[in-house]
N, C-alpha and C positions, 0 to 999 in steps of 0.2 A: 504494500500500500504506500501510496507517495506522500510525504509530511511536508508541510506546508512551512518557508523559511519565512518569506517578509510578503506583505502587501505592497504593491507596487505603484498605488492610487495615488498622484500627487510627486513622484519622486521622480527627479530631472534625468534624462535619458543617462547624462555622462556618470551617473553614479550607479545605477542600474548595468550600464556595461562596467564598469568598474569591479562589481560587485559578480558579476559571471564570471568577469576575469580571474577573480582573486578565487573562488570557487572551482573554475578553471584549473588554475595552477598547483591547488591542492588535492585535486585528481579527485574532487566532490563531485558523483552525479546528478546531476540539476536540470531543468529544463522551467522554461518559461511562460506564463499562459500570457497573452495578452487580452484587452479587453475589445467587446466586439463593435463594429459601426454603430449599435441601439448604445452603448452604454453601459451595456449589460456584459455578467460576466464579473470572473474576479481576474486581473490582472495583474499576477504573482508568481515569483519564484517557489518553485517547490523541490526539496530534495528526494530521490528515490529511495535510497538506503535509508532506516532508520539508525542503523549505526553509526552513521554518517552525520545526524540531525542536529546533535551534540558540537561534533565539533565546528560545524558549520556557522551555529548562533555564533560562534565564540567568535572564530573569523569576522564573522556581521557585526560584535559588538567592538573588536579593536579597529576594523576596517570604518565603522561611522563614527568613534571616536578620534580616530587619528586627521580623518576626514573634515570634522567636524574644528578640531583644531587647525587646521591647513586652510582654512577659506577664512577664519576669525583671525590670522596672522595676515593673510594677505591683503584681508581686508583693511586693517590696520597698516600697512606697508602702503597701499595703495591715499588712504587718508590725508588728507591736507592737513600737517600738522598746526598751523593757523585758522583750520576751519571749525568754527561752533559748533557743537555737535547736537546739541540740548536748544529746545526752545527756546528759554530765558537766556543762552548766551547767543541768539540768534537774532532777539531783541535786544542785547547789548548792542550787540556788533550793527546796526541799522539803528541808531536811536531816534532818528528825526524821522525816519517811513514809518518806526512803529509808534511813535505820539500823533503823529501824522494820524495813522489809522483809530489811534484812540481817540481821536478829537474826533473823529467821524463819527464810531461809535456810539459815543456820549450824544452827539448830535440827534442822529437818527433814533436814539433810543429816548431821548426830550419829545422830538416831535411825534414818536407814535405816544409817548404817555399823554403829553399833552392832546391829540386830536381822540382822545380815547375820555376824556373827560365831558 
């Protein structure tokens, strides 16, 4: 009977080949369903061997954590170390567009109270 590794709903192609690869290399047998033109369907990695099922999570758990640290370094590498990253330092960084905007605010939020009276 085939045992079911991950859901594939939502998860970006290059990690999904990734993840047969890595499965791949450690001579895990695996096949893949995809899902159908309705939408229907599970579109999922499954492994054959159940003796297999075991090591395979394990692969899956170092493989999305290494993965997961690899895209949160680059993204960081890639970041404008000058750039606000946070709301409030993004209203810093604009101060005269963001009172700007609040003075409008406050405006429009006069005129509907007042034409509401």
């Amino acid at each position: 009977m085939d045992n079911l590794l991950l859901k594939l709903r939502g998860l970006p192609e290059d990690e999904i080949e990734g993840l047969r690869a890595l499965l791949s290399d450690h001579h895990i047998d695996h096949y893949r369903t995809p899902q159908n033109s309705f939408g229907m369907g599970l579109p999922a990695l499954w492994v054959r061997d159940r003796g297999q099922l075991e090591h395979a999570r394990r692969l899956l758990r170092e493989y999305r954590t290494e993965r997961a640290r690899r895209l949160r370094a680059d993204a960081a590498s890639r970041r404008d170390p000058g750039d606000p990253s946070t709301v409030l330092g993004r209203l810093r960084a604009r101060r005269a567009e963001s009172l700007l905007y609040l003075l409008v605010l406050v405006w429009l939020a006069y005129l509907v109270g007042h034409s509401l009276r």
